[in-house]
N, C-alpha and C positions, 0 to 999 in steps of 0.2 A: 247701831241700835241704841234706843234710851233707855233707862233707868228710874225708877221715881221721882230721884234726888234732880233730875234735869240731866246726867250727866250724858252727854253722847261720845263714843265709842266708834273704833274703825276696826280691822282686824287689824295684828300685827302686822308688821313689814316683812320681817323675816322669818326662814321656814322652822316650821313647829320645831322644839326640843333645842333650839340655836338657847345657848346661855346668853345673847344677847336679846332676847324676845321681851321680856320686861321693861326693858330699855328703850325697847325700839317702839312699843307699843304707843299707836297715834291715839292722844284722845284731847277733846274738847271738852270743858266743863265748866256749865255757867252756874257763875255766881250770882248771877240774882235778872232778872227782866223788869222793868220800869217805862213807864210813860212818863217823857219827860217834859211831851209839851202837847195837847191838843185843843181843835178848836173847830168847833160845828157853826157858820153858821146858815141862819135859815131865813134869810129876809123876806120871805112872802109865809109865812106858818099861817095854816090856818086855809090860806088859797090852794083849790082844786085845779088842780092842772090834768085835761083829758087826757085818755088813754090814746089816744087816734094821735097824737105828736108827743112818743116817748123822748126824754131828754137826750141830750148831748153829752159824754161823761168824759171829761179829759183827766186824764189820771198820767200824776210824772212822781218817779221812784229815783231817790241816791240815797247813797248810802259811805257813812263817814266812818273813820275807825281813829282811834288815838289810843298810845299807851295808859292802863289804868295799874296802880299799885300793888303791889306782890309779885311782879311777872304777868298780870294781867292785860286785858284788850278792852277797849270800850268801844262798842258799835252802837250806833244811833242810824236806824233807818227809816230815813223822813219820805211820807207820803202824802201827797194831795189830790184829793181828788173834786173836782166841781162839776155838777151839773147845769146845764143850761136848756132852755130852751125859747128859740127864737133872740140868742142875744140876753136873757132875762135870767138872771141868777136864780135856781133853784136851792142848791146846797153848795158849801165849800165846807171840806173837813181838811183840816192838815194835824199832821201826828209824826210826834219825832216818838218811836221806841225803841229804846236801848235795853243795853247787857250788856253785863260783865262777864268777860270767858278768860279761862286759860287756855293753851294749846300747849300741848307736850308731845313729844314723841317727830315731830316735823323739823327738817331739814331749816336754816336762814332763809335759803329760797323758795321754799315750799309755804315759809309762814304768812304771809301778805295773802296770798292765795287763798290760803285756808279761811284768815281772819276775813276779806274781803268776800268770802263767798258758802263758803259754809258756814258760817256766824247768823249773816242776814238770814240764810235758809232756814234755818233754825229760830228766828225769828220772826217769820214770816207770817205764821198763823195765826201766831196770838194779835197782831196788828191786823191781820186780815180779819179779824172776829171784830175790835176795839172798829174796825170803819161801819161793818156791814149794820153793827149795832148801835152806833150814832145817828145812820141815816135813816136803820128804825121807828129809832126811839123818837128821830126828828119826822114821824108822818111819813115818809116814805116806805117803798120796798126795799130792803138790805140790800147794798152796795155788795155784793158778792166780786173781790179782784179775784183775775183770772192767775193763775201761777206766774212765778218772775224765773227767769233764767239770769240767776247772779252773775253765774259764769262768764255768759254773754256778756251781761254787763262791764262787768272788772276788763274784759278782752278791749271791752269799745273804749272804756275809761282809757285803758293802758296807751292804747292807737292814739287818741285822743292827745293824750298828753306826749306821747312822740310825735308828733305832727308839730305839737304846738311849740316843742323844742327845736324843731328843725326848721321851724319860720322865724324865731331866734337868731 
């Protein structure tokens, strides 16, 4: 659950009345969301492109994390997405959004996890508003992206990068 403040919340780990429940209690709390880099462009503004040959939309998602100061995380997830049609540049948006989060209450090996995948999800919408609103405000119909499975992601990352060590 969230809070005003941004803060999100998990239930504790441990069974209720445990005098370790304070302790144990998992929470996420971000210190601040930011745009740290975007960029719309729109090389044909102004030209009518018919309904009868709706665009082409190739949309690619990663998502980077790095230690930020006080115990903190910084995630930055970068999105591009460009439209085309017939080969003929419509729109290109790319957006790096980040936050700062803490994570408490999670295990060494629980933390990557966390940060890698519930961080972005938590970030997800405010980015998803920042696309749908550029392509807007650029004359189009809003970019509406469809939900991301971080999870999946970080799994294919992780495979990914064991693969690439074992060809090593």
């Amino acid at each position: 659950m969230s809070d005003i403040s941004g803060t999100s919340k998990t239930e504790p780990e441990t069974a209720p009345g445990s005098s370790d429940q304070a302790s144990q209690r998992r929470r996420i709390i971000s210190r601040g969301q930011f745009v740290k880099d975007l960029s719309f462009e729109n090389p044909n503004a102004g030209k009518q492109f018919g309904t009868e040959n709706p665009p082409k939309i190739d949309i690619s998602v990663s998502v980077n994390g790095r230690s930020a100061p006080d115990d903190g995380h910084e995630i930055e997830l970068h999105i591009n997405a460009k439209a085309s049609i017939n080969d003929e540049l419509v729109f290109l948006v790319e957006l790096v959004y980040g936050g700062t989060f803490v994570v408490s209450g999670v295990s060494a090996e629980q933390l990557e996890p966390v940060i890698m995948i519930e961080c972005p999800r938590l970030l997800f919408p405010f980015a998803r508003r920042i696309i749908a609103d550029c392509s807007r405000d650029g004359g189009y119909p809003p970019l509406m992206l469809e939900p991301i499975d971080f999870a999946q992601m970080y799994l294919q990352r992780k495979a990914d990068a064991k693969t690439n060590e074992n060809k090593n």
